[in-house]
N, C-alpha and C positions, 0 to 999 in steps of 0.2 A: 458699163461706162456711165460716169456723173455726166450732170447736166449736157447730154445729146453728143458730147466730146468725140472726136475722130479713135479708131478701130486702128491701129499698123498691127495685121501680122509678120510675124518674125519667121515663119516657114512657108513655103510655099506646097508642101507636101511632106505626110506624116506616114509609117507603116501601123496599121491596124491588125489584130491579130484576132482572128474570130477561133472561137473554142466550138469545138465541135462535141457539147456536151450531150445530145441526143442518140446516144449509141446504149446499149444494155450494160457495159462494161466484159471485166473477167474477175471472174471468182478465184479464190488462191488463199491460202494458208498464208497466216501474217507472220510467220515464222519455220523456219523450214524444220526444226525440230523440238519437243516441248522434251521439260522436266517434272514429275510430280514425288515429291517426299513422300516418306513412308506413312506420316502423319494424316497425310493429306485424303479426302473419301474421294475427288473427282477429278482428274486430269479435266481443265478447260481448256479445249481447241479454239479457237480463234478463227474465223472465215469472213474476209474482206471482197470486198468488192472494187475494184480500181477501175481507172481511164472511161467511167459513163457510170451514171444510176438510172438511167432512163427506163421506164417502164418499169415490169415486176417480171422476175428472174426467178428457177426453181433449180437447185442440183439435190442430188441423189447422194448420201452418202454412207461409209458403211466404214468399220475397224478392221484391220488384218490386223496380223501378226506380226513383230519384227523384231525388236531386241525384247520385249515382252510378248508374254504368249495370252489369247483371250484363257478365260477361266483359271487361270493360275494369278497372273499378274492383275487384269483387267474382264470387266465381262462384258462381251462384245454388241454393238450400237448399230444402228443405221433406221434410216429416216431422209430424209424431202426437207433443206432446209430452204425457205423461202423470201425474200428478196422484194418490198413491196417498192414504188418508183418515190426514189431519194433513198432507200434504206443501204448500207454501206457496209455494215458489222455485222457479226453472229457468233453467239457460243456455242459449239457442241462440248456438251458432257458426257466424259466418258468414265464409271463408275467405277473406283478401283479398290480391289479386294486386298482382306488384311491378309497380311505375311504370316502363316503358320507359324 
């Protein structure tokens, strides 16, 4: 306000919405299924973190089998991907073999 001029609020009362961003989150696949071309050497997986970045977070992960099989299609992975406080994304690479 200029020169000391009078203040009217127009509400009497407002709702506040506090975020509750101090939680760890949950880890999850940003996509429920990938594609990789024949062309292509590494299927990139994708691992997100939603609803919290708070702290540093560690999962475990590892390839099965399913419409592709390890050592024919793909040759199989696992490792500890880690999660430091704010970190959000992750790639795992998973190295795919050429077609006979």
């Amino acid at each position: 306000v200029e020169n000391g001029g009078d203040v009217k609020l127009l509400r009497r009362a407002t709702t506040v919405t506090v975020v509750d961003d101090d939680d760890g989150g949950v880890v999850m696949f940003e996509l429920p299924t990938w594609e990789a071309g024949m062309q292509d050497n590494y299927a990139q997986v994708t691992v997100i973190r939603r609803h919290g970045a708070d702290g540093k977070v560690s999962i475990d992960y590892a390839t099965k089998d399913g419409s592709a099989q390890a050592g024919k299609q793909f040759s199989s992975v696992n490792g500890r991907l880690e999660f430091e406080a704010g970190e959000v994304r992750k790639v795992v690479q998973v190295p795919l073999l050429p077609v006979a």
